[in-house]
N, C-alpha and C positions, 0 to 999 in steps of 0.2 A: 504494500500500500504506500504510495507516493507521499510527501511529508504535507498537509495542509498549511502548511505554517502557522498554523492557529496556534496562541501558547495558553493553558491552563496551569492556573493554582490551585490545586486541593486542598484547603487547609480540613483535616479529620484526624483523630487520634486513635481511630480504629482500624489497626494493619490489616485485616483480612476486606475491610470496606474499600480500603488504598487500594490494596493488591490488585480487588477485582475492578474498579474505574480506571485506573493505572494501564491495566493490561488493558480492557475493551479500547478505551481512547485511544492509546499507540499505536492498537490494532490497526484502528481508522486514520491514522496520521497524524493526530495531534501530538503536540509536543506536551510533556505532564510532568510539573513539578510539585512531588509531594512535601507538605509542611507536619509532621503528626503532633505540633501543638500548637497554639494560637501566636505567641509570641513571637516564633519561629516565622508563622505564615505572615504575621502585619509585617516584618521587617522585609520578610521576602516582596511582599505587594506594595511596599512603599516604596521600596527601590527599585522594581523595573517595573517592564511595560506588559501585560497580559491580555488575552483576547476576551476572557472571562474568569472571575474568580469564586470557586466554590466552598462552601464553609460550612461546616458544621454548626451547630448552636452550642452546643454542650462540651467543651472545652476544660481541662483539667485545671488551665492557669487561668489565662485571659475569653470570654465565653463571645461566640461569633455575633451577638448583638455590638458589642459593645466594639469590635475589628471591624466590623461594616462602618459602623459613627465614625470611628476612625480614618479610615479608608474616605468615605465619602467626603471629612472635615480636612483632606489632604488634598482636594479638588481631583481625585485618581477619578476616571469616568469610567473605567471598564464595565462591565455588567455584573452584576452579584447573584448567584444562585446559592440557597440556603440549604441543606439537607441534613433533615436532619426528623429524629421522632417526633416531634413535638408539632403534632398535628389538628390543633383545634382552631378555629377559627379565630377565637385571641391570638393565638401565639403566632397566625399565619400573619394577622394584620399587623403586629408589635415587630414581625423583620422587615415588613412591605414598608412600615413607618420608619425604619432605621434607615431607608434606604436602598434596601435590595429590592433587584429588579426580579424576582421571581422566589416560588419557595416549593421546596421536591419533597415530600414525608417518605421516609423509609417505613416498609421496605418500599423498594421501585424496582421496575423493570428497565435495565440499562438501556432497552429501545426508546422508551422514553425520556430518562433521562439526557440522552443523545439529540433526540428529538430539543429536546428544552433548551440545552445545550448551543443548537446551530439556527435557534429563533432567535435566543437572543444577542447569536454573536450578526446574525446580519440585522438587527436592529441596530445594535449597536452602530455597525458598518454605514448604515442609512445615516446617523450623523456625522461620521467623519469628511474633512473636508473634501470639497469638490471645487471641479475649477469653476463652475458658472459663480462670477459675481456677483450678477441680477439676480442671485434667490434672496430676494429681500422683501421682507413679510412689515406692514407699517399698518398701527391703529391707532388715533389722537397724538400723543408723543411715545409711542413707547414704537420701537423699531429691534426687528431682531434679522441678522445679516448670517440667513443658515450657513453659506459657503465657508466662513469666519466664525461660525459659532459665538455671535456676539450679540447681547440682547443688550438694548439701551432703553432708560424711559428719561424724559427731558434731554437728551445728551450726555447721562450718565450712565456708564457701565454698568448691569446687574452681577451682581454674582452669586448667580444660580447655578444649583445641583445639576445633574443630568434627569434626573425626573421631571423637576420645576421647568427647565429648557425644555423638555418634551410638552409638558402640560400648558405652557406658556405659548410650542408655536401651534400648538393644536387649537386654541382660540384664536389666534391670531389667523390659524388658513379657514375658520369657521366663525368670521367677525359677525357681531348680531345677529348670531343665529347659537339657539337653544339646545345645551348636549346636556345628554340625560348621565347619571354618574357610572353606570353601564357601559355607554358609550368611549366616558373618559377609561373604564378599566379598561375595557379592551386596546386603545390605540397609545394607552399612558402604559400601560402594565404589564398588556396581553394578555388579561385575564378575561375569559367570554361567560364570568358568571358574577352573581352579585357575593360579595364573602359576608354581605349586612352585618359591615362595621362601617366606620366612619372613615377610611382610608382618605378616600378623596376628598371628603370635607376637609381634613387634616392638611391636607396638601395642599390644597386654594387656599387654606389661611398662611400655611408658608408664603407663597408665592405673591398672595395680596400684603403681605407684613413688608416685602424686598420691595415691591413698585411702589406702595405708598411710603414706602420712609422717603424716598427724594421726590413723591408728588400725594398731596394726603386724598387727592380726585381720585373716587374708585369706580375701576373699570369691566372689573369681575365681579359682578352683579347673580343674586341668590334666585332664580324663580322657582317660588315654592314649589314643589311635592313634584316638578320636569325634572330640574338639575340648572347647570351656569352660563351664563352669556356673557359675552366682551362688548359691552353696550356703555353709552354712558347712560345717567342714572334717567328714570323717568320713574314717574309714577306703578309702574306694574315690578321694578324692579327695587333689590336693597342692599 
């Protein structure tokens, strides 16, 4: 099997869990560098570059909540996949809220983990830079320059996560117009179900906290029991 170039982090502290993602992944071409304890793996993810990084939650030292905060608070963009038991829908939206872009409950089927895997390494891909200059996306004052990965409101730089930047141009290519929080999972998340937590309410208030701190006009507007608009304010909206 030819090398994808793809590079993966495992951080897990379960060798026989290593053993078997280790071997299927190299099988397929990826390149795989295992961490089997958290400390190990944030230092390894802080210092290079990886296609996607996997983590366990349950960690002997440092526990893969708190290596994602990390990771994310280091501006690292890669994609985060979770795996890990801890399978209830709290515990699924408490890593989705840390920042990770997906979450896998063991056991799993390595098909699908694979699967999950090479979704959201071309999501990922989808934002890395391109050469068209013109993908420039503009709503009142807020501007975001996809080619450049740069989101402005007034002429000021944001500095948004990689969620928030997803969740921010997807309003913006959907200006005045009503997306239900369904909608936002699937094209923010890639999740095609409801997890009925508050995920995405959580995440519009990130991202309305960063644009109104340099303008206090808001532009992400609440329509009750639909979901959000990038509207300015009128009477139907709050």
């Amino acid at each position: 099997m030819p090398n994808t170039g793809k590079k993966v982090l495992l951080i897990e502290d379960d060798i026989k869990v290593c053993s078997f993602i280790n071997k299927g992944l190299s099988e397929l071409g990826f390149e795989v560098t295992v961490a089997l304890n958290g400390n190990q793996g944030l230092e390894w993810a802080l210092g290079n570059k990886f296609s996607i990084i996997i983590i366990d939650i349950m960690l002997p030292d440092i526990n893969g909540i708190e290596i994602c905060k990390t990771i994310r608070n280091s501006k690292q963009q890669a994609p985060i996949l979770f795996l890990t038991a801890l399978g209830s829908v709290e515990n699924i939206a408490h890593g989705l809220n840390s920042g990770a872009d997906d979450y896998l409950v063991k056991p799993f089927k390595f098909i699908e983990l694979t699967a999950r895997i090479n979704s959201l390494i071309r999501r990922s891909e989808d934002y890395e830079y391109k050469l068209d200059d013109d993908d420039i996306y503009k709503y009142a004052d807020i501007e975001v320059n996809d080619s450049k990965k740069i989101a402005k409101r007034n002429g000021t730089e944001l500095n948004l996560t990689l969620t928030e930047y997803k969740l921010l141009l997807l309003f913006l290519k959907n200006k005045e117009r009503v997306i239900s929080r369904n909608t936002i999972l699937e094209n923010v998340w890639g999740i095609n179900f409801n997890l009925g937590t508050n995920v995405v309410d959580v995440y519009i208030n990130y991202l309305r906290k960063k644009l109104e701190r340099i303008n206090p006009t808001r532009l992400i507007q609440t329509i009750i029991g639909m979901g959000y608009v990038l509207k300015e304010s009128d009477e139907n909206t709050k």
